[in-house]
KOLZAKE-820986 format. One record per residue (C-alpha): x, y, z. Coordinates in pm, whole numbers. Each point is the difference from the previous one (the first is absolute). Last residue first. Example, Ala and Ser with C-alpha at 12.3 -4.5 7.8 and 13.67 -1.06 7.14 Angstrom:
2
px_py_pz
1367_-106_714
-137_-344_66
***
This chain:
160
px_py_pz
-19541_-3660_12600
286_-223_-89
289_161_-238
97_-264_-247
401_-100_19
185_-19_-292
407_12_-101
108_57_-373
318_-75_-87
352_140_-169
266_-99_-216
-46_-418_-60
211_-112_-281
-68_-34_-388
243_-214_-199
-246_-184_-219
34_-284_283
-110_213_237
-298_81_-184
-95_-329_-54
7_-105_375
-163_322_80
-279_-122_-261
-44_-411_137
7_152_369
-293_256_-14
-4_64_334
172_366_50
-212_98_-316
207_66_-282
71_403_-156
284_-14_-259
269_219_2
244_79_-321
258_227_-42
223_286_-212
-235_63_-241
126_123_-366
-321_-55_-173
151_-271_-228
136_-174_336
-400_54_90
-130_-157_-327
302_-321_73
-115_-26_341
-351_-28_-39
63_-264_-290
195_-204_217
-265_28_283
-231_-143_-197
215_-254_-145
69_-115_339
-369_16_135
-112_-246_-234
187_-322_-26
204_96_363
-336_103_152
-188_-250_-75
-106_-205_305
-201_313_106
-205_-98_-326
-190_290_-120
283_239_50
-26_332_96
246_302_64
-184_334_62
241_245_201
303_-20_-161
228_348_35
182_60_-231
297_280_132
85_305_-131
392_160_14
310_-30_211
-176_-134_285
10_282_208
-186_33_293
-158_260_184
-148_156_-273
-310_-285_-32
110_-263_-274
-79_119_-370
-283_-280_-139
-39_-227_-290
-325_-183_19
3_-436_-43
-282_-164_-83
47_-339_-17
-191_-262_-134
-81_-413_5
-222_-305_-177
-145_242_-321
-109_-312_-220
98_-34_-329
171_-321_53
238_153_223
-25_373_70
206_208_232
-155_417_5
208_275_48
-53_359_143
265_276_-1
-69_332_135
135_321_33
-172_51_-369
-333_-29_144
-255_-216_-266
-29_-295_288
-80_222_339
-336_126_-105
-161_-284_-158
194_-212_320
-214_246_218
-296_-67_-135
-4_-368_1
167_-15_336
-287_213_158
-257_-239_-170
174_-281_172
36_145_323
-343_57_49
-67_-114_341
394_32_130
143_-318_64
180_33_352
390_-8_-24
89_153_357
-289_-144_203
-22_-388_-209
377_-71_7
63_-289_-166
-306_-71_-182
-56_332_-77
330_-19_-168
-162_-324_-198
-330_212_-113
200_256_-66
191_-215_-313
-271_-195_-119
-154_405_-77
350_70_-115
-63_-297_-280
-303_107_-94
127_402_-15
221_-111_-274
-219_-225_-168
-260_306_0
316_226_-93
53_-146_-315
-148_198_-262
129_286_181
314_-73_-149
249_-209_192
360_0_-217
190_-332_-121
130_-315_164
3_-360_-158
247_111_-262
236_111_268
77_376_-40
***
């Protein structure tokens, strides 16, 4: 693991859940039916990343420079539904911050890195990571690491 990335504890997660609050507040930005803020979303993402960090299916990772937490992942290790087969378990990223979008190759690449190397050690056969259809700078990024495009979400609110 990079010497700049290590494990979250739970003595993290209010960074953690600071920097996914920045996070919905831009996707709410973007698409303000589908990703609306919910009213205590930050207390809801406190106690359920206190839940989610000591599971073994998952692997959570914290980027630090200058002693300061400035991305994470959490990543969960799941078996694909029984129509498909993969060959074996999937990570699946769901939470992938940076503090600087501008910062994904300095941060997010060691991040991922590390992800990959704990789930190669877990025997996974793949990796998805969730992005929001706008988010430019982190698809960029992601198709760089490798990643390409297997499926999409489509919206539409249902009017009264």
């Amino acid at each position: 693991m990079a010497d700049n990335v290590r494990q979250a504890t739970v003595n993290d997660i209010e960074t953690m859940v600071q920097l996914s609050e920045e996070d919905r507040l831009e996707r709410e930005r973007m698409d303000p039916e589908f990703f609306r803020k919910a009213e205590r979303s930050v207390e809801a993402q406190k106690a359920y990343f206190r839940w989610l960090l000591p599971q073994n299916h998952v692997i959570a990772l914290v980027h630090e420079t200058a002693d300061v937490i400035d991305g994470f992942t959490i990543a969960t290790l799941i078996t694909a539904p029984p129509v498909y087969d993969p060959g074996g378990q999937t990570v699946l990223i769901d939470d992938f911050r940076v503090a600087d979008p501008q910062s994904w190759e300095s941060v997010g690449t060691p991040l991922f890195d590390a992800v990959e190397s704990e789930a190669r050690k877990r025997r996974a056969v793949g990796i998805v990571s969730i992005c929001v259809h706008k988010d430019e700078l982190k698809r960029r990024f992601l198709s760089r690491l490798g990643l390409r495009i297997v499926s999409e979400w489509h919206f539409r609110p249902i009017r009264p």
